[in-house]
Chimera marker file (.cmm) of the C-alpha trace (Angstrom):
<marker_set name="trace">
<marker id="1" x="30.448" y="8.787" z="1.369" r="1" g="1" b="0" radius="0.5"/>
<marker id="2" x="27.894" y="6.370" z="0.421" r="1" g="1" b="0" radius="0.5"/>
<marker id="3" x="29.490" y="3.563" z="2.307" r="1" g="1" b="0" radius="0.5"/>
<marker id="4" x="27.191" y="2.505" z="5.878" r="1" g="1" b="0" radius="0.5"/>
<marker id="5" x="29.360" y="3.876" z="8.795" r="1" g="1" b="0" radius="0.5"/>
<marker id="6" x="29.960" y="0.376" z="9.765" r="1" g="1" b="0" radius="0.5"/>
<marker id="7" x="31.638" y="-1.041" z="6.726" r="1" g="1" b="0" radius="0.5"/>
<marker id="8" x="34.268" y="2.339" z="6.232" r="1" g="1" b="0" radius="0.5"/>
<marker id="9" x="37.325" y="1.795" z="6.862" r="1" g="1" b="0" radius="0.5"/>
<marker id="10" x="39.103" y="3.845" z="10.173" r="1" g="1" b="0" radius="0.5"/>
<marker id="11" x="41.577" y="6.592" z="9.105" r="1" g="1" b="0" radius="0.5"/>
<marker id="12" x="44.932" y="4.491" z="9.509" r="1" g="1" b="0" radius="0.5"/>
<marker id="13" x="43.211" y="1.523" z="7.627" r="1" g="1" b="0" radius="0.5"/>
<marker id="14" x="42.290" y="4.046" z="4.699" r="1" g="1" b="0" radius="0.5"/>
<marker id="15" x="45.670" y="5.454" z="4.678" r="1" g="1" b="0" radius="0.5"/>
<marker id="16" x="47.022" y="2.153" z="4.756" r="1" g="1" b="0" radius="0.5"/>
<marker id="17" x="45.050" y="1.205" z="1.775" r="1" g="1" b="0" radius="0.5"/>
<marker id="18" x="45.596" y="4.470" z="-0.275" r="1" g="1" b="0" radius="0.5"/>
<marker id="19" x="49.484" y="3.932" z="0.098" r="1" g="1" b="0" radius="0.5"/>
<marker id="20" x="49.067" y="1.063" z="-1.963" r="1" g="1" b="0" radius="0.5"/>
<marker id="21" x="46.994" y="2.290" z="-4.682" r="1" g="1" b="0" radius="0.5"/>
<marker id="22" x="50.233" y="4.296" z="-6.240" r="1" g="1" b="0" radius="0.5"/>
<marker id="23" x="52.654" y="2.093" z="-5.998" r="1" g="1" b="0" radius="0.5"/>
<marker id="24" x="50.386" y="-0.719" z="-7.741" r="1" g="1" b="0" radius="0.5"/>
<marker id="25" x="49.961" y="2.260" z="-10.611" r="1" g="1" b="0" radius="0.5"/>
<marker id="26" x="53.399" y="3.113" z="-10.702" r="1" g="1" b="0" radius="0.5"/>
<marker id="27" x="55.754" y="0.385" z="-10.377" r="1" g="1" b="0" radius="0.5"/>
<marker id="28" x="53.864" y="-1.067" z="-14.200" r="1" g="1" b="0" radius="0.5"/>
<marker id="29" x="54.209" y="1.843" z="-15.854" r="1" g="1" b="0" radius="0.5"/>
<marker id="30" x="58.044" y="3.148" z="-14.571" r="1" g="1" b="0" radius="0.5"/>
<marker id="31" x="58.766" y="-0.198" z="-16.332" r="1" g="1" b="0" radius="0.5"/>
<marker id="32" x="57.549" y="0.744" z="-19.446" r="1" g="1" b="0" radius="0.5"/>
<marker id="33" x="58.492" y="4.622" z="-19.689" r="1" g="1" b="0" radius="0.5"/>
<marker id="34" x="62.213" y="6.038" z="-20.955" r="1" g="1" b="0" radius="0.5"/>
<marker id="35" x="64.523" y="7.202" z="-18.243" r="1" g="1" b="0" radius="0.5"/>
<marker id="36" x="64.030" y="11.353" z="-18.756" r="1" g="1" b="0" radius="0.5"/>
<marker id="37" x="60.633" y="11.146" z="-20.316" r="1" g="1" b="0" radius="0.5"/>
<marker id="38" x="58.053" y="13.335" z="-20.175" r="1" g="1" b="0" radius="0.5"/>
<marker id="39" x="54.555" y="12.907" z="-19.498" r="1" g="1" b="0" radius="0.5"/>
<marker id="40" x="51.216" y="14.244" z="-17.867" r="1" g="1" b="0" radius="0.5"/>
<marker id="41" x="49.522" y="13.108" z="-14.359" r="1" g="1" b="0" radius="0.5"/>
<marker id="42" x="46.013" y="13.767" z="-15.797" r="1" g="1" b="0" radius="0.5"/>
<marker id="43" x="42.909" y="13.370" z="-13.493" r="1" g="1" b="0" radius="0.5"/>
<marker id="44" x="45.278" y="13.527" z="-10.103" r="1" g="1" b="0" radius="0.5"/>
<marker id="45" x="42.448" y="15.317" z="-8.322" r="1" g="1" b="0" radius="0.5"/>
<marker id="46" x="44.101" y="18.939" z="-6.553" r="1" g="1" b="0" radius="0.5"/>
<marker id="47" x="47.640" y="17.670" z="-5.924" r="1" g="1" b="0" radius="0.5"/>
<marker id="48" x="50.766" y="16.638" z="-7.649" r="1" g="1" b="0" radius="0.5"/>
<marker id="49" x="50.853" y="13.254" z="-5.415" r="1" g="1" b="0" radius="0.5"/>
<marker id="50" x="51.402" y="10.941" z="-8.804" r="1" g="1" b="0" radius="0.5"/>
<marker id="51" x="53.831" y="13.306" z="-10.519" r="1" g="1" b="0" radius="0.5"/>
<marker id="52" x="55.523" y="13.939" z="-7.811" r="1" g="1" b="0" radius="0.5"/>
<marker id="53" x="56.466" y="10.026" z="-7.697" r="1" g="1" b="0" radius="0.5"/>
<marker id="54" x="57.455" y="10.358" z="-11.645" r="1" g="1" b="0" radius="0.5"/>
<marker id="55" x="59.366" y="13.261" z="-10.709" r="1" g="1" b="0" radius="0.5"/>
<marker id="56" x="61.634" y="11.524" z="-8.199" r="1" g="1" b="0" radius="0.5"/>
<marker id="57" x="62.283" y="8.798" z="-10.361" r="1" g="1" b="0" radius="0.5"/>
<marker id="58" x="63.497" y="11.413" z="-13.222" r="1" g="1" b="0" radius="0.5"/>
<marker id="59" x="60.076" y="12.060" z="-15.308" r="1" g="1" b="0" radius="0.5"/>
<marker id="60" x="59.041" y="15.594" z="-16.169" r="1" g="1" b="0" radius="0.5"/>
<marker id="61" x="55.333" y="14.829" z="-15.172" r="1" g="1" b="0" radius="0.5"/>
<marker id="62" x="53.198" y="18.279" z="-14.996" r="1" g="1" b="0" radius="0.5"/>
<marker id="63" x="49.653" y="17.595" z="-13.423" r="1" g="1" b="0" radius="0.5"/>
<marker id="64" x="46.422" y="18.104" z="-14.695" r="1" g="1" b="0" radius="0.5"/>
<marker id="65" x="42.593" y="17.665" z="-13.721" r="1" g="1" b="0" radius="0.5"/>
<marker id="66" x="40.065" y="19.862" z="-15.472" r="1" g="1" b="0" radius="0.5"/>
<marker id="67" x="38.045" y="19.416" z="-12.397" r="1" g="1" b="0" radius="0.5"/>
<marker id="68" x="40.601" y="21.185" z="-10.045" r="1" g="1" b="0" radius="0.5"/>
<marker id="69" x="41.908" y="23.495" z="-12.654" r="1" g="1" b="0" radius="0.5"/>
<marker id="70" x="42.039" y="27.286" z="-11.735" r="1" g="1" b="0" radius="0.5"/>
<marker id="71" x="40.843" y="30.125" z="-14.180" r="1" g="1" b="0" radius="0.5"/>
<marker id="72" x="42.458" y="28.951" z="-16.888" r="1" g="1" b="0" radius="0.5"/>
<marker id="73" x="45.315" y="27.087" z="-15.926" r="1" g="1" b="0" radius="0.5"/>
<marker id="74" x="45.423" y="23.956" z="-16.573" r="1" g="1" b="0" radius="0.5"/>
<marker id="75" x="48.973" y="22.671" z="-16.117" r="1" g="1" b="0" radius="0.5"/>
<marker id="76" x="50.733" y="22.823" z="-13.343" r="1" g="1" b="0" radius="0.5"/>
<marker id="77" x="54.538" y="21.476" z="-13.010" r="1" g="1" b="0" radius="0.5"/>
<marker id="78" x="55.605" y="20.023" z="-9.581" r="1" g="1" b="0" radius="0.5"/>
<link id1="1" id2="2" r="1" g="1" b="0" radius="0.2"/>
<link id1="2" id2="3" r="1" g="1" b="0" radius="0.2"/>
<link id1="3" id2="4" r="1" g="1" b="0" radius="0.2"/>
<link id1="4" id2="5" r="1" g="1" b="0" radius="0.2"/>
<link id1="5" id2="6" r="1" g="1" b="0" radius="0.2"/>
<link id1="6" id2="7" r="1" g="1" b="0" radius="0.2"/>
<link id1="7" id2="8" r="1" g="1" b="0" radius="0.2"/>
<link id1="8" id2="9" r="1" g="1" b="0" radius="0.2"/>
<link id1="9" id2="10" r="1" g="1" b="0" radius="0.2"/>
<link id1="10" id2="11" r="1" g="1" b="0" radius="0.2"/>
<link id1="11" id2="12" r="1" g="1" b="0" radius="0.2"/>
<link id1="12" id2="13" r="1" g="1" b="0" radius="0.2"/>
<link id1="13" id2="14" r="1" g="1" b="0" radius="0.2"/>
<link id1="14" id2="15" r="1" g="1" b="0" radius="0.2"/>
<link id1="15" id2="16" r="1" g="1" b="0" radius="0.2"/>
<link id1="16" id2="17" r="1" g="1" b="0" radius="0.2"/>
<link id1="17" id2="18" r="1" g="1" b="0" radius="0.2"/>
<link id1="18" id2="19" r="1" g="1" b="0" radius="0.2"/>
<link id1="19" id2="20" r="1" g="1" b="0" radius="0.2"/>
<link id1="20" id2="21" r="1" g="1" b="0" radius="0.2"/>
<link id1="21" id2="22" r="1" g="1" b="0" radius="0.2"/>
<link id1="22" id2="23" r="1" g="1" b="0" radius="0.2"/>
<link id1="23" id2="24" r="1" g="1" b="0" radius="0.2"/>
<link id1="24" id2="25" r="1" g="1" b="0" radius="0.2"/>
<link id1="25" id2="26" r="1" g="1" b="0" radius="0.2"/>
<link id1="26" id2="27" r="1" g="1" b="0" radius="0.2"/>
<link id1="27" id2="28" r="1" g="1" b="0" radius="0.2"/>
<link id1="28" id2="29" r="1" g="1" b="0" radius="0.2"/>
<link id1="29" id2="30" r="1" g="1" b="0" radius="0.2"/>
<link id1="30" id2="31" r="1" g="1" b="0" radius="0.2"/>
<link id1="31" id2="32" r="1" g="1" b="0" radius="0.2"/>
<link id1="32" id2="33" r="1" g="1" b="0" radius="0.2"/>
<link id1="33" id2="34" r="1" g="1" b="0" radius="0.2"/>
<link id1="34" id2="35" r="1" g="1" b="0" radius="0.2"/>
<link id1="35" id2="36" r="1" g="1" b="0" radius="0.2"/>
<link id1="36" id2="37" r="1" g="1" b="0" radius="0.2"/>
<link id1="37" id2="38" r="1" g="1" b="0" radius="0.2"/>
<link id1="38" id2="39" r="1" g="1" b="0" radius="0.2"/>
<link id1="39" id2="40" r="1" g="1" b="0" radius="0.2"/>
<link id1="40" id2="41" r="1" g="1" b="0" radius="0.2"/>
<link id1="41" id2="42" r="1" g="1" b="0" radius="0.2"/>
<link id1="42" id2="43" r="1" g="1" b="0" radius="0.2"/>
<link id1="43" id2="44" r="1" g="1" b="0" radius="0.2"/>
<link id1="44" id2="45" r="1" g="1" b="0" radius="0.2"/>
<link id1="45" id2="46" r="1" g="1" b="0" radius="0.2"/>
<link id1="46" id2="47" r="1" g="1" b="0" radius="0.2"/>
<link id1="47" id2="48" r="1" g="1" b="0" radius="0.2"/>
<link id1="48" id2="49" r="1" g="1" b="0" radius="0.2"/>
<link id1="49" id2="50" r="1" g="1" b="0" radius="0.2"/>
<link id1="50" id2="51" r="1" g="1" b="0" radius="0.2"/>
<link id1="51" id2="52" r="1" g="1" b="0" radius="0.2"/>
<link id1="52" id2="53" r="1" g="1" b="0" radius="0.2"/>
<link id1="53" id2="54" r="1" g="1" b="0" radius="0.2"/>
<link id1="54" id2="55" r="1" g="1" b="0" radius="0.2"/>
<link id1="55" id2="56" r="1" g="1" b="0" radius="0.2"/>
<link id1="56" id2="57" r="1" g="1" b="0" radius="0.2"/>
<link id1="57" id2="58" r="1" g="1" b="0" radius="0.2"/>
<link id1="58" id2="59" r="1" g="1" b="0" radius="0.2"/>
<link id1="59" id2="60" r="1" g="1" b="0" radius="0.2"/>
<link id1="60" id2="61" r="1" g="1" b="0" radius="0.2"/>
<link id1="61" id2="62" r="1" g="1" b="0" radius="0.2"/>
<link id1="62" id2="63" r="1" g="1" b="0" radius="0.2"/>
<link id1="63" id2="64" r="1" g="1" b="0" radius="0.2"/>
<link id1="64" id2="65" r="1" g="1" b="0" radius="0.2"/>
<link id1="65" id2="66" r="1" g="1" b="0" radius="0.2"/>
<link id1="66" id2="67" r="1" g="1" b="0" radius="0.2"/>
<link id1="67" id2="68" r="1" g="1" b="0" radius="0.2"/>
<link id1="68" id2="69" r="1" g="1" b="0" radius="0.2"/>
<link id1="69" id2="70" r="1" g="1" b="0" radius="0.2"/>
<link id1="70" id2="71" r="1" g="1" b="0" radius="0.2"/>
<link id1="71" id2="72" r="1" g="1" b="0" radius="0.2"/>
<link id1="72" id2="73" r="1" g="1" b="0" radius="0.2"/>
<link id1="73" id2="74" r="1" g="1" b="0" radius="0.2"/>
<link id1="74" id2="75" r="1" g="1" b="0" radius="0.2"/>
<link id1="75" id2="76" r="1" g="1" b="0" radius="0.2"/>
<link id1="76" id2="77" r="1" g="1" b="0" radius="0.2"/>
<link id1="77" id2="78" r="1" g="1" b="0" radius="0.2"/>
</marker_set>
Protein backbone atom coordinates (compact mmCIF):
# COMPACT_ATOMS: atom_id res chain seq x y z
CA UNK A 1 0.00 0.00 0.00
CA UNK A 2 1.24 3.28 -1.00
CA UNK A 3 -1.07 5.12 1.29
CA UNK A 4 1.08 6.88 4.68
CA UNK A 5 0.04 4.64 7.68
CA UNK A 6 -1.75 7.56 9.02
CA UNK A 7 -4.25 8.29 6.32
CA UNK A 8 -5.37 4.16 5.81
CA UNK A 9 -8.27 3.40 6.81
CA UNK A 10 -8.63 0.68 10.09
CA UNK A 11 -9.94 -2.79 9.05
CA UNK A 12 -13.76 -2.24 10.00
CA UNK A 13 -13.63 1.24 8.22
CA UNK A 14 -12.18 -0.58 5.00
CA UNK A 15 -14.70 -3.23 5.21
CA UNK A 16 -17.23 -0.76 5.73
CA UNK A 17 -16.21 1.02 2.65
CA UNK A 18 -15.69 -2.11 0.39
CA UNK A 19 -19.38 -3.20 1.22
CA UNK A 20 -20.42 -0.33 -0.60
CA UNK A 21 -18.42 -0.51 -3.63
CA UNK A 22 -20.77 -3.59 -5.00
CA UNK A 23 -23.81 -2.56 -4.31
CA UNK A 24 -23.10 0.99 -6.02
CA UNK A 25 -21.92 -1.45 -9.18
CA UNK A 26 -24.72 -3.61 -8.97
CA UNK A 27 -27.89 -2.09 -8.15
CA UNK A 28 -27.27 0.16 -12.01
CA UNK A 29 -26.65 -2.58 -13.87
CA UNK A 30 -29.45 -5.37 -12.31
CA UNK A 31 -31.66 -2.54 -13.67
CA UNK A 32 -30.60 -2.78 -16.97
CA UNK A 33 -29.96 -6.70 -17.46
CA UNK A 34 -32.95 -9.45 -18.44
CA UNK A 35 -34.22 -11.55 -15.61
CA UNK A 36 -32.20 -15.13 -16.55
CA UNK A 37 -29.41 -13.50 -18.44
CA UNK A 38 -26.18 -14.47 -18.77
CA UNK A 39 -23.08 -12.69 -18.44
CA UNK A 40 -19.30 -12.63 -17.30
CA UNK A 41 -17.73 -11.04 -13.91
CA UNK A 42 -14.48 -10.17 -15.77
CA UNK A 43 -11.51 -8.64 -13.79
CA UNK A 44 -13.14 -9.87 -10.19
CA UNK A 45 -9.62 -10.44 -8.89
CA UNK A 46 -9.45 -14.48 -7.29
CA UNK A 47 -13.08 -14.78 -6.17
CA UNK A 48 -16.56 -15.03 -7.45
CA UNK A 49 -17.68 -12.06 -4.92
CA UNK A 50 -19.55 -10.04 -8.01
CA UNK A 51 -21.05 -13.11 -9.66
CA UNK A 52 -21.97 -14.48 -6.86
CA UNK A 53 -24.37 -11.29 -6.29
CA UNK A 54 -25.66 -11.84 -10.12
CA UNK A 55 -26.12 -15.30 -9.25
CA UNK A 56 -28.53 -14.73 -6.37
CA UNK A 57 -30.49 -12.41 -8.19
CA UNK A 58 -30.95 -15.18 -11.13
CA UNK A 59 -27.86 -14.31 -13.62
CA UNK A 60 -25.64 -17.09 -14.90
CA UNK A 61 -22.44 -14.93 -14.24
CA UNK A 62 -19.11 -17.23 -14.61
CA UNK A 63 -15.95 -15.23 -13.37
CA UNK A 64 -12.99 -14.34 -15.03
CA UNK A 65 -9.55 -12.43 -14.43
CA UNK A 66 -6.62 -13.35 -16.64
CA UNK A 67 -4.55 -12.25 -13.77
CA UNK A 68 -5.85 -14.99 -11.32
CA UNK A 69 -6.48 -17.52 -13.97
CA UNK A 70 -4.97 -21.08 -13.39
CA UNK A 71 -3.09 -23.09 -16.20
CA UNK A 72 -5.39 -22.57 -18.60
CA UNK A 73 -8.59 -22.06 -17.17
CA UNK A 74 -10.01 -19.21 -17.52
CA UNK A 75 -13.69 -19.49 -16.57
CA UNK A 76 -14.85 -20.45 -13.65
CA UNK A 77 -18.80 -20.77 -12.79
CA UNK A 78 -19.88 -20.00 -9.15
Amino acid sequence: MFVPPGQRLDAASQGAEHDLHLPRLAVPLLARLMPGGDGLAFGCGPGPTFSLMLQETGLQAPFYDRCYADDGVVLSRS
